[in-house]
N, C-alpha and C positions, 0 to 999 in steps of 0.2 A: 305697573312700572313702565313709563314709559321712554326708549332709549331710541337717541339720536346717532344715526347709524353716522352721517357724515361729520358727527363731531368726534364720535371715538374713530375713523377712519384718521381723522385730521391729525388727533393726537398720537394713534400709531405711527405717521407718517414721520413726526418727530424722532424716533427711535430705530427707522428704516437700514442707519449705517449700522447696526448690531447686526443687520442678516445680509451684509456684504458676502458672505459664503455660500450662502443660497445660490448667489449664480456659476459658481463650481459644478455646479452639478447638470446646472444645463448652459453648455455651452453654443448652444446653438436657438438662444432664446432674446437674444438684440431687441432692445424697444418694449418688451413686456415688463409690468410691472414687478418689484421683489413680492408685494403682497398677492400677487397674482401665484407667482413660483412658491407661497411657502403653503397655499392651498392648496399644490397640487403633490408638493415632497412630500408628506408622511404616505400619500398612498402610492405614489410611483417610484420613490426611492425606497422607503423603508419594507412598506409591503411586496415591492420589486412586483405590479402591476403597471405592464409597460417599460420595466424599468431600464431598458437600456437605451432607452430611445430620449436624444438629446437634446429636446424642447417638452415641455410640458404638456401633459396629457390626462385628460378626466379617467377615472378609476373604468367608467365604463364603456369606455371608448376601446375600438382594438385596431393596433395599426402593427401590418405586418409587410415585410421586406423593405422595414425604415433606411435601412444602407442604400436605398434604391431612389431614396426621397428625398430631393435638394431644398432645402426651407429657407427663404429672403428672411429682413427683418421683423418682425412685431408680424410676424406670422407664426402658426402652430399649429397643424391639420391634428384632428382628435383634441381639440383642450376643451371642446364641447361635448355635452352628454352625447352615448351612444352614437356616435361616428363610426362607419368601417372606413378606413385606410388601407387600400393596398396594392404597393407598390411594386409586383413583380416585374414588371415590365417598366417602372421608373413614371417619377410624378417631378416636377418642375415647375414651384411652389413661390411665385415673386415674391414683391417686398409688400409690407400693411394687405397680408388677405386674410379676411374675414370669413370664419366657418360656418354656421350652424349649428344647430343642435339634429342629430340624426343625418348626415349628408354623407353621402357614399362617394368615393373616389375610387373607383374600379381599375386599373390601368391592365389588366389581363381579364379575357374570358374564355371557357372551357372550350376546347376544339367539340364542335359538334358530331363529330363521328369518333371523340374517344373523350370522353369527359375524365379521364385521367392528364390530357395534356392540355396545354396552354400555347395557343399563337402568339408566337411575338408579332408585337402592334409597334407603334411607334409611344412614347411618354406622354404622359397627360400632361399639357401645360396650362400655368396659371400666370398670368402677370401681374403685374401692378396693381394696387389699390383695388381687389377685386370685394367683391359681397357676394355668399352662396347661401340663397337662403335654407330654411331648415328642411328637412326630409329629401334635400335635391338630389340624384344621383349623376354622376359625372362619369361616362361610359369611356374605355381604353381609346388611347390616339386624339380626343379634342382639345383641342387650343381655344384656352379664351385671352382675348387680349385685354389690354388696359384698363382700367376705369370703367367696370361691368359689373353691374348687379344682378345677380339672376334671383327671379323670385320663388319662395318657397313652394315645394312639390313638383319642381324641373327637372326631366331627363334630360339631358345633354348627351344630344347623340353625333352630332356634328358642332364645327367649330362655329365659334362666336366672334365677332371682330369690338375691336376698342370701343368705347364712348358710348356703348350702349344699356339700356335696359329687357333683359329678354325674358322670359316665360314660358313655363308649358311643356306638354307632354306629345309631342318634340318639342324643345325649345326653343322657341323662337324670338326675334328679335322683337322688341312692342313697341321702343320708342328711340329717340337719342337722347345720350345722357348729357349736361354741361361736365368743362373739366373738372376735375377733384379740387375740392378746396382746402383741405387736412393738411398734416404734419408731412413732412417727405422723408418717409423712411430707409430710403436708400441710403440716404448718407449720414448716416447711423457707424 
């Protein structure tokens, strides 16, 4: 039996106003699709993995001190498998950023002379239209700006500037990018 995924997609699509409530429950989830949110509700609202946290988030993803993590539109740090988030020290999260699957966002790390405590750094931010590809980790205090793709297996240990493509362990810049040509979700 062979089943056409984008024709029963299509026909769901017809029926999308019935899960208008869906987005009650994440209100901080602007520009993602309902079919997107109703994959991710039975195991982040019902099983209450993740569940307080007010954008959609994969079952095995963990994201921790979310009150600490400011999220733009048709963004969602964690709705990809196995992601850490975590926002002790605060993440600042623009609009259309793109996660990975496995991508760390660190925004605190252990005082090295008491690994009980944690230095305050400054917030990790993210701007606009960014792409993180998959297993990348994003270390406390870097700024990436604008329209930046970082490719998968990137530490990010210093900041990034807009328009670029960068790479690597340290990350570094490889090329320039052109501007974004996508949907603008800001004004959303």
């Amino acid at each position: 039996m062979n089943i056409d995924t984008n024709s029963l997609i299509r026909k769901f699509e017809k029926f999308m106003f019935l899960f208008f409530w869906v987005r009650f429950f994440y209100p901080k989830s602007k520009g993602i699709s309902v079919l997107y949110l109703l994959y991710y509700f039975i195991p982040q609202k019902v099983f209450r993995i993740n569940g307080r946290i007010p954008w959609p988030v994969h079952f095995t993803s963990r994201v921790l001190y979310y009150k600490n993590i400011q999220v733009g539109n048709r963004s969602a740090p964690g709705m990809n498998a196995s992601c850490y988030i975590q926002g002790r020290n605060g993440i600042i999260i623009g609009h259309n950023v793109r996660i990975g699957p496995g991508v760390g966002l660190i925004s605190a790390n252990h005082d090295l002379n008491d690994y009980d405590k944690w230095p305050k750094s400054p917030p990790i931010r993210i701007g606009d239209n960014v792409w993180i590809g998959m297993n990348s980790v994003v270390l406390p205090g870097v700024t990436i700006g604008d329209n930046v793709a970082i490719a998968a297996n990137s530490v990010l240990t210093k900041d990034i500037p807009s328009n670029v493509i960068a790479a690597g362990n340290p990350c570094r810049i490889i090329k320039e990018k052109r501007p974004y040509q996508g949907k603008i979700y800001s004004t959303l």
